[in-house]
N, C-alpha and C positions, 0 to 999 in steps of 0.2 A: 375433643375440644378444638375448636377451627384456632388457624391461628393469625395473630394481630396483621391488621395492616404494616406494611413496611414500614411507613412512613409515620407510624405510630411509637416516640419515643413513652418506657416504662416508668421509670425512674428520676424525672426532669433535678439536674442538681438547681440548689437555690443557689444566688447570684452572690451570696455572702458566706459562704461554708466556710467550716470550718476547718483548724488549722493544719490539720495532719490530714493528707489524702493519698493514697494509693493508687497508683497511676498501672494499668492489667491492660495489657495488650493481649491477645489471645489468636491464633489463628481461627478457632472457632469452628473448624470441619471435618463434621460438625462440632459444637458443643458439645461435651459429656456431662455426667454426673459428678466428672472428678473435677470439673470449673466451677458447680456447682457449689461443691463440699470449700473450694479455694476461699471462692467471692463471700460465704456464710463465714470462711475464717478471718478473714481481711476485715468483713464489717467488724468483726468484734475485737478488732486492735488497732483502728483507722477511724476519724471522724466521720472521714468521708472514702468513697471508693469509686474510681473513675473509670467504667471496662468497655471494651469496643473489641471490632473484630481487626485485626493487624494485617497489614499491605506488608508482608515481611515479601521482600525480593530474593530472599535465600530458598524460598519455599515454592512449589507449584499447588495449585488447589480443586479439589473436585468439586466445589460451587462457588458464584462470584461474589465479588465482596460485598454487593448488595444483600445478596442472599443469607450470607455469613452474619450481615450486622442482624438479619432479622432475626436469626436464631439466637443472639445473643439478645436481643431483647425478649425471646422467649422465656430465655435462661432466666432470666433477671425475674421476670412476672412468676416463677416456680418457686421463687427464693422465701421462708418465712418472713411476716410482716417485721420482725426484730432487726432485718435487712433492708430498711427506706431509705438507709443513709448510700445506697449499690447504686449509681447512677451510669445509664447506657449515654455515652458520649461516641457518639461515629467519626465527630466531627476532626477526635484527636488521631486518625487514623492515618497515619502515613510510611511513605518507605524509608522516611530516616527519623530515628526516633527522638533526633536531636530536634527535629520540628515538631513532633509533637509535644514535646517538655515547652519548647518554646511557646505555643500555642495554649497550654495547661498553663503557664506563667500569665501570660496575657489575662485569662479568662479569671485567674484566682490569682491576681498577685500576692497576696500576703500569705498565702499556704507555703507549705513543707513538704516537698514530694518526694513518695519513696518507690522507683519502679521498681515493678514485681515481674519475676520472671523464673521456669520451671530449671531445674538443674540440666536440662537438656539442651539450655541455650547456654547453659556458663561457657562452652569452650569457643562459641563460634560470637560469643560479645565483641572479644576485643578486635573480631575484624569489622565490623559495624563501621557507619560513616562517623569519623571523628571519635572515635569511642573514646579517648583518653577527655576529652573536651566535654562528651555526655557524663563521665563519671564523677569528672570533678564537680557538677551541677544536682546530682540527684545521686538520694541515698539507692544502695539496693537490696533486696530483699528473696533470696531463693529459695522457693518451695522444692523440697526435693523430693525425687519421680520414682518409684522402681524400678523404672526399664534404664535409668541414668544415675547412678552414682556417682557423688561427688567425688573429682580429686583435687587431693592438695593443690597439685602443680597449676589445674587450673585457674582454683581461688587466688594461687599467690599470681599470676599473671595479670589477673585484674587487677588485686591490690598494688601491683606496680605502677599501675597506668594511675592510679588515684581513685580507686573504688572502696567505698564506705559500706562492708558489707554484712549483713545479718542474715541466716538462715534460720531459716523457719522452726518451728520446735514441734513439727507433725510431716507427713509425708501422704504426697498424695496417693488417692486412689489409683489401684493396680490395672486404668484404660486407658484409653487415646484414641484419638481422631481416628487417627492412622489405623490402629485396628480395626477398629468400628467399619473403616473403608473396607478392608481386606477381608472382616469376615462377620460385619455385618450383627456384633453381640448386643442383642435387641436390647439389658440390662445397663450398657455404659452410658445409653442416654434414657432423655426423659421425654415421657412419650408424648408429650405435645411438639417437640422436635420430630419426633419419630413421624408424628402424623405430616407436621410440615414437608418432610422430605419426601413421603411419596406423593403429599399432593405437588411438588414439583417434580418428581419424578430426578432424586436429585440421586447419585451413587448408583449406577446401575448394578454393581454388583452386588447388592445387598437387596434380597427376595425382599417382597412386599408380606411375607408368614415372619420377618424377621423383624420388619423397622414397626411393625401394630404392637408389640408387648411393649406395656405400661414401664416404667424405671421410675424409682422415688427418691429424690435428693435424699444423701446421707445427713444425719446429723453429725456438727463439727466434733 
């Protein structure tokens, strides 16, 4: 399966959504199956679902953000039609996530947002630009990861700062990016990503006998 033009958005949100939306930053390199399983779980407790590839400055990246958002629009086109409400927005993508909420505000005034983010980033929020200022603004919401276990200490440090927070009542899938980079496990993604990355020639470390096997999003 070739894949989309870059510049080909999947999921266009309409101009009047609805009230409750999920706001999913993602590094996105690559995408896995376990953003997959996230975004299938988010639609089905969210009106709406706003995801993009993330300019996080805390992070370095093995493809550039151009790249990133495309595969995130790949994601999205893999997702069951029960998922129309998963809209790829690039445009929210920035290095301080206090201007993306800002910018999500602008574009849906009347909505309710709730950032979503993996228990991986709970301890590294509160140094964020402004973070006491982003938490007072938007609810949050953490998917928790295997390879990161929540702790207390660091839930209560956000809730000091003024963070409204809710953890997920599933845990995601046992991959990541980062593995994926380092050893290439042809299963954590999906193989229309898999095809994109060697037609860019994107990870060199991961054989071209690695990134051709098929992956099929989980059911939630």
């Amino acid at each position: 399966m070739p894949p989309p033009p870059t510049s080909q958005v999947t999921s266009p949100a309409p101009s009047a959504p609805a009230s409750t939306i999920a706001l999913f930053g993602t590094s996105a390199d690559p995408p896995t199956v376990g953003h997959g399983q996230i975004l299938e779980w988010l639609s089905q407790h969210f009106e709406g679902v706003a995801v993009w590839a993330s300019d996080n400055p805390f992070k370095t990246h093995g493809a550039t953000l151009a790249q990133r958002q495309a595969m995130v629009q790949i994601l999205v086109q893999q997702l069951p039609p029960r998922c129309s409400n998963v809209w790829v927005e690039p445009d929210l993508s920035h290095q301080r996530t206090l201007h993306t909420l800002a910018t999500a505000r602008d574009r849906w005034p009347q909505a309710d947002f709730t950032l979503v983010i993996g228990s991986d980033l709970v301890p590294q929020l509160p140094h964020w630009y402004q973070a006491a200022l982003l938490l007072s603004q938007v609810r949050l919401l953490v998917v928790p990861r295997p390879q990161a276990p929540l702790q207390d200490r660091d839930l209560q440090t956000l809730q000091h700062q003024g963070a409204r927070i809710t953890v997920a009542n599933f845990t995601g899938l046992p991959v990541s990016s980062t593995a994926y980079r380092r050893e290439g496990l042809a299963t954590a993604i999906p193989g229309a990503i898999a095809a994109y990355i060697q037609t860019h020639r994107l990870y060199p470390r991961v054989s071209p006998c690695q990134t051709l096997a098929p992956a099929n999003l989980p059911q939630p």
